[in-house]
C-alpha positions in Angstrom: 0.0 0.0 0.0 0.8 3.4 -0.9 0.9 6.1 1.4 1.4 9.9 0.7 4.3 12.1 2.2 6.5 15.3 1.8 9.9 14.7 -0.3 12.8 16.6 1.3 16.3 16.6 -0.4 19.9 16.7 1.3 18.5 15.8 5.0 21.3 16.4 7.7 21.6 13.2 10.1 23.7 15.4 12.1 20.9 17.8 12.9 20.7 17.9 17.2 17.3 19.9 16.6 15.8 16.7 15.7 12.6 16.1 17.5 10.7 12.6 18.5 7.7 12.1 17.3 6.5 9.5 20.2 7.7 11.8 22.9 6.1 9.9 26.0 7.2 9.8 29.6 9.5 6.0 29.9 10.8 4.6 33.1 14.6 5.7 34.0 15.1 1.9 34.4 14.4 -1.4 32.5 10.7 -3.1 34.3 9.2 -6.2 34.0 7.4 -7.0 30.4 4.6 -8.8 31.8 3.7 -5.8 34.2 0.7 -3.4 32.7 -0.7 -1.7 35.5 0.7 1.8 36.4 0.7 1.8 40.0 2.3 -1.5 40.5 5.1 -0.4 37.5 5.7 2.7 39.7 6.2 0.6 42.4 8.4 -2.0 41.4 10.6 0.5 39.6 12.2 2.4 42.7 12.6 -1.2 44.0 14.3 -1.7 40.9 16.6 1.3 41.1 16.8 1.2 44.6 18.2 -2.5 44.1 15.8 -4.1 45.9 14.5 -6.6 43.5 16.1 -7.2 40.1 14.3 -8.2 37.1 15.2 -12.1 35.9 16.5 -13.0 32.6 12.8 -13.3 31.0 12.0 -10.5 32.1 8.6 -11.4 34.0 7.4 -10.6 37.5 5.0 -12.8 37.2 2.2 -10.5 39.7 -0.9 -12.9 39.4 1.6 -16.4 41.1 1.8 -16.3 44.9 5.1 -14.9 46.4 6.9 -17.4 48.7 8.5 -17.0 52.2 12.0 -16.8 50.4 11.4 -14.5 48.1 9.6 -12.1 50.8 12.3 -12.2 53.4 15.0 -11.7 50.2 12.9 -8.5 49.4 13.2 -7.4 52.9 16.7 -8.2 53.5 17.5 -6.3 50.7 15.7 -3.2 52.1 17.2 -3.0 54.8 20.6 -3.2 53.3 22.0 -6.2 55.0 24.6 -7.8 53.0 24.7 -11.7 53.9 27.6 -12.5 52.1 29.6 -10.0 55.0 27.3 -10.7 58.0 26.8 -14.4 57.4 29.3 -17.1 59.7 29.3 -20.5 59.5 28.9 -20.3 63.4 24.9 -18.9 62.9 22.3 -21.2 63.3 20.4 -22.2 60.4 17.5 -24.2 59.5 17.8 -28.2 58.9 15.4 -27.7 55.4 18.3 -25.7 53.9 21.4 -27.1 53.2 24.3 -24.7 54.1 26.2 -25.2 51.3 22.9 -23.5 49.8 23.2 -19.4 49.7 19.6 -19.2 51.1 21.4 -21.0 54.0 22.8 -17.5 54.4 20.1 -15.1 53.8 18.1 -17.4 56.4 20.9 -17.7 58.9 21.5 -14.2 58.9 18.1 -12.9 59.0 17.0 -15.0 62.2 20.9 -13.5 63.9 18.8 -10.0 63.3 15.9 -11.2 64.6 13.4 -11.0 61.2 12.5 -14.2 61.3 11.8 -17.1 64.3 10.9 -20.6 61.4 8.9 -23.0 62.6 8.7 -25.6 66.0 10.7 -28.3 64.0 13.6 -25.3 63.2 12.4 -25.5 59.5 11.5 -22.0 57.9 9.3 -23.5 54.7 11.1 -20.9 52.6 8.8 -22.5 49.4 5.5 -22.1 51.0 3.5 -19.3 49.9 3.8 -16.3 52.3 0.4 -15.7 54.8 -0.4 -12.1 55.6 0.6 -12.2 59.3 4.0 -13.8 58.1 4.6 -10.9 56.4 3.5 -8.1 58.6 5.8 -10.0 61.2 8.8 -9.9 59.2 8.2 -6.6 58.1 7.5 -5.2 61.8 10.3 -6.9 63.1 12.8 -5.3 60.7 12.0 -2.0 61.0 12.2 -1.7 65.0 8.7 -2.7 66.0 9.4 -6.0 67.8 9.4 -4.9 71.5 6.1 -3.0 70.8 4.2 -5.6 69.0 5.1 -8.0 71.8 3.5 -5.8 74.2 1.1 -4.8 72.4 0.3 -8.9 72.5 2.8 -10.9 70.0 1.6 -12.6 67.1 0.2 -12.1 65.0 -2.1 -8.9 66.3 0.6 -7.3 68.0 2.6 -7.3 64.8 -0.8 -6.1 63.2 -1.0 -3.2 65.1 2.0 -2.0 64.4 1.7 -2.0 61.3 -2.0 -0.5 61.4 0.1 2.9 63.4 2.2 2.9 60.4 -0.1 3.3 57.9 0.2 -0.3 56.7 -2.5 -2.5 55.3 -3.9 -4.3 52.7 -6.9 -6.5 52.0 -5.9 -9.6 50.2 -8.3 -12.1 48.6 -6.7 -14.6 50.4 -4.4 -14.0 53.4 -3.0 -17.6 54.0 -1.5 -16.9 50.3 -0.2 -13.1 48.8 -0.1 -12.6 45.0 3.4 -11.0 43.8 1.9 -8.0 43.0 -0.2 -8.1 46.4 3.1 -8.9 48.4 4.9 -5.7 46.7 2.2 -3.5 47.8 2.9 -4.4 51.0 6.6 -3.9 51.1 5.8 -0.4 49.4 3.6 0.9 52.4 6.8 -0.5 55.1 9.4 1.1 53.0 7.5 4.4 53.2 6.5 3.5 56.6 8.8 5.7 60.1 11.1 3.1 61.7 11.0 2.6 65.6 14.9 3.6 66.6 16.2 2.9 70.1 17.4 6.0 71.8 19.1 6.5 75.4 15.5 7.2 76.7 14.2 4.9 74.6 12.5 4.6 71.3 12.1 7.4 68.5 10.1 7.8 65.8 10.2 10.6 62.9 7.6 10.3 60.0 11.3 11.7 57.6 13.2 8.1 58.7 11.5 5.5 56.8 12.8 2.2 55.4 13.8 3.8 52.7 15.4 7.0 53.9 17.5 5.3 56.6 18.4 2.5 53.9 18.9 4.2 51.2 18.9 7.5 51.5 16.1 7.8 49.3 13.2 11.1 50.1 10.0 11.5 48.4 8.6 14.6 46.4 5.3 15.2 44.5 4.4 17.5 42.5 4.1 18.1 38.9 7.2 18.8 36.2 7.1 22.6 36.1 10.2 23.1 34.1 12.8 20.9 32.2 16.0 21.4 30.7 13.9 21.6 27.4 11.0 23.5 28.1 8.3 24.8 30.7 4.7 25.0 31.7 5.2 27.6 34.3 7.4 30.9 34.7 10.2 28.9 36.0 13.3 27.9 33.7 16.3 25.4 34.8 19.3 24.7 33.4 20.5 21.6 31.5 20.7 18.3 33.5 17.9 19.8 35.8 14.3 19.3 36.5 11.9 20.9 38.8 8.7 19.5 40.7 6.5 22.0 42.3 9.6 25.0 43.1 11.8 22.6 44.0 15.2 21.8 41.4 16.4 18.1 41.0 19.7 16.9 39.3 18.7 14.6 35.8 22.2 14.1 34.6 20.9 12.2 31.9 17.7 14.0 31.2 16.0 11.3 31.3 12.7 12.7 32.6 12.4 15.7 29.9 9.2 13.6 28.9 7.4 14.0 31.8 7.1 18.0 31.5 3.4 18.8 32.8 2.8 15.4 34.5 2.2 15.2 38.1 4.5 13.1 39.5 6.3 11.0 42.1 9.9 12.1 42.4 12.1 9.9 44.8 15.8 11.0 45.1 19.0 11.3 47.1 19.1 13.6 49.5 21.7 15.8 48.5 23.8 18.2 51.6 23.9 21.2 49.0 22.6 21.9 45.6 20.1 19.5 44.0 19.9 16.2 45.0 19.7 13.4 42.7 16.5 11.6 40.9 16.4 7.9 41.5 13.4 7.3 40.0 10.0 8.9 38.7 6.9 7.9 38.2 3.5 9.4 37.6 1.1 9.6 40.2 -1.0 6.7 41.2 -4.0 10.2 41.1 -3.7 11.1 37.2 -5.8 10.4 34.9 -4.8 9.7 31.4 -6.9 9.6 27.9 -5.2 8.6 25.0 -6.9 9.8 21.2 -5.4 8.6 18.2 -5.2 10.7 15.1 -7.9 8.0 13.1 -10.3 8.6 16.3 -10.1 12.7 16.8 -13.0 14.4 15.1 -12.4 18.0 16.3 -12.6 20.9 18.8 -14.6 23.5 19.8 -15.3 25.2 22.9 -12.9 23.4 25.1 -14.2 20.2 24.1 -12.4 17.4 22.0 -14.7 15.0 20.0 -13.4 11.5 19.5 -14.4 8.4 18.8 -14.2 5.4 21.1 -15.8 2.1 20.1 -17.8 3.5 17.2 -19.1 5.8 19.6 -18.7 9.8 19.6 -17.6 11.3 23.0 -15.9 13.7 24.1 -13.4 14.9 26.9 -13.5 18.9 28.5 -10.1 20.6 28.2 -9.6 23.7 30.4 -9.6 26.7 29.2 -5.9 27.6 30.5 -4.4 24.2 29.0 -1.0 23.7 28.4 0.0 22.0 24.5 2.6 20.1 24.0 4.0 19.0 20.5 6.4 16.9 19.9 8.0 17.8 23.5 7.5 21.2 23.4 5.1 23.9 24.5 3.7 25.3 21.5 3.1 29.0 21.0 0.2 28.3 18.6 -3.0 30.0 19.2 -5.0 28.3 17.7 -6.2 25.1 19.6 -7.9 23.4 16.2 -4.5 23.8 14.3 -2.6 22.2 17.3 -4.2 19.4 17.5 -5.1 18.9 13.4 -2.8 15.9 12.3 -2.8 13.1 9.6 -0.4 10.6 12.0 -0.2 10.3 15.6 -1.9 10.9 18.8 -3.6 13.2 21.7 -2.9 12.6 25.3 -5.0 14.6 27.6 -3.8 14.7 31.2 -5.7 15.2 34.6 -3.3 15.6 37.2 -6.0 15.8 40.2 -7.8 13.0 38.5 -11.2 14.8 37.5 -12.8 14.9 34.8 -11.5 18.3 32.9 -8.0 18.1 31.5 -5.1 20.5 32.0 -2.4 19.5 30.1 -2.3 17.7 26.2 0.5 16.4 24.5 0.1 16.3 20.7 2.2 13.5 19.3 2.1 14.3 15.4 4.5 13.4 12.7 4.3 12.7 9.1 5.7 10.8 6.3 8.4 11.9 4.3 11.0 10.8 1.1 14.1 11.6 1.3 16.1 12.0 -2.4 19.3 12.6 -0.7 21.1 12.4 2.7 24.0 14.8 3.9 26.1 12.9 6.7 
């Protein structure tokens, strides 16, 4: 099949003012391919970056199978940055269903010297079992300073549940003798966000700043939307280049990796940094947003601060505020008029709702076309 485009002559490869036409937000680190869902993408990505969990050589997570007792007590081993290959001695106790010559033999061994994990009667720990709820509360609770209070508060497991209820942690599983991957990670999420309990002289402390993560891995949250990039703004603010700003606060992007995320409200977790901007580790848009995505085939026009579309066969359409910010190809266009912005033969409209309601604030206009080239100038 044929299909019509503009013929352009001596085209310079060279040319740094080249734009991409798909200019979408992507993740500043390689996911898992069989993961769809935003908010558990957002959340296994700083566990990613952070180096909590590390994606397998196919590539899958795998959310819908149930997590194990291993696997759970690897994630929070790894969160709170205990190395077992440095701790471990062949002098620790371990547990008779895991050989020691096995490394789970150390991660085990290890974990119980810290006091995250007790096994069973029979000094097995199961480690292929699926993981139950209260297990993982426990473990959690346990490693983040809670231990003494959930045992007065009346052991296990509602002790331990308690706890975890004063830190903001909870879930409803279908099933809580077995946790899905995916509903395992959105536990771990709430404890690494969660204050730890930290003995003092006069005894225990708590500060909402000091969570798992912070005290781990020096990792501090920010949200707020992308105000101003290296390559263009939405507000009256301007950075410079390898630079980013959320809200009125400046972030370091060394490798401007989050340019495409200009007008989205997001979730910015970085390194705190003692002076000058401190470091991105990882960005993803708020679990609040609401995204509508129009292809060029679908639009039908606008008028009035209204887009008409097609979805299904059927016309709708979608309210865009009157003070909208449009972004083409990456960049805030100076256009005035809304119809030409958003009149294209190829691409696609994404209208964004940053408080999640039903009138849009920002929309990115994807567009490109094809072209011929006769010649090419390297």
């Amino acid at each position: 099949q044929n299909q019509q485009g503009t013929e352009y002559d001596n085209v310079d490869l060279n040319n740094q003012d080249a734009v991409d036409p798909t200019y979408t937000p992507i993740s500043s680190v390689e996911g898992f391919s069989d993961v769809t869902d935003r908010k558990l993408s957002n959340k296994l990505g700083l566990m990613i970056a952070a180096g909590i969990i590390s994606v397998p050589e196919d590539g899958r997570f795998n959310p819908s199978d149930k997590m194990s007792r291993y696997d759970f007590l690897e994630l929070i081993v790894n969160s709170v940055g205990i190395k077992p290959d440095e701790v471990y001695s062949p002098a620790l106790d371990g547990f008779y269903d895991v050989s020691r010559d096995d490394y789970r033999n150390k991660v085990l061994s290890v974990s119980a010297k810290y006091g995250i994990i007790n096994g069973y009667g029979d000094n097995s720990f199961r480690g292929g079992d699926n993981v139950e709820y209260n297990d993982a509360v426990t473990m959690m609770m346990r490693a983040s300073g809670y231990d003494e209070y959930a045992k007065y508060e009346g052991g296990y497991p509602s002790g331990y549940l308690k706890a975890a209820k004063r830190c903001g942690i909870g879930t409803n599983p279908k099933d809580k003798t077995s946790l899905t991957r995916a509903e395992a990670v959105e536990l771990i999420f709430q404890w690494l966000e969660s204050p730890v309990l930290e003995t003092v002289s006069t005894g225990f402390s708590r500060d909402d700043k000091r969570t798992v993560l912070y005290i781990h891995h020096n990792i501090l949250k920010d949200n707020g939307v992308v105000n101003a990039t290296s390559r263009d703004t939405v507000s009256d603010l301007r950075v410079e280049k390898g630079t980013v700003c959320i809200g009125k606060n400046r972030y370091r992007d060394s490798d401007e990796r989050y340019n495409s995320y200009l007008g989205y409200k997001v979730d910015c977790y970085y390194n705190e940094a003692k002076s000058g901007p401190s470091d991105i580790v990882y960005i993803g848009i708020d679990d609040g947003v609401k995204i509508l995505t129009i292809e060029a085939d679908n639009y039908l026009g606008y008028s009035a601060d209204t887009i008409k579309y097609y979805e299904k066969d059927k016309v709708k359409t979608a309210s865009v505020d009157s003070l909208s910010k449009y972004i083409v190809n990456g960049f805030v266009s100076s256009e005035t008029s809304i119809a030409k912005i958003l009149d294209m033969k190829e691409g696609a409209i994404t209208l964004i709702s940053n408080d999640g309601g039903g009138t849009y604030s920002t929309v990115f206009v994807n567009k490109y076309e094809n072209i011929f080239l006769k010649s090419i100038a390297y």
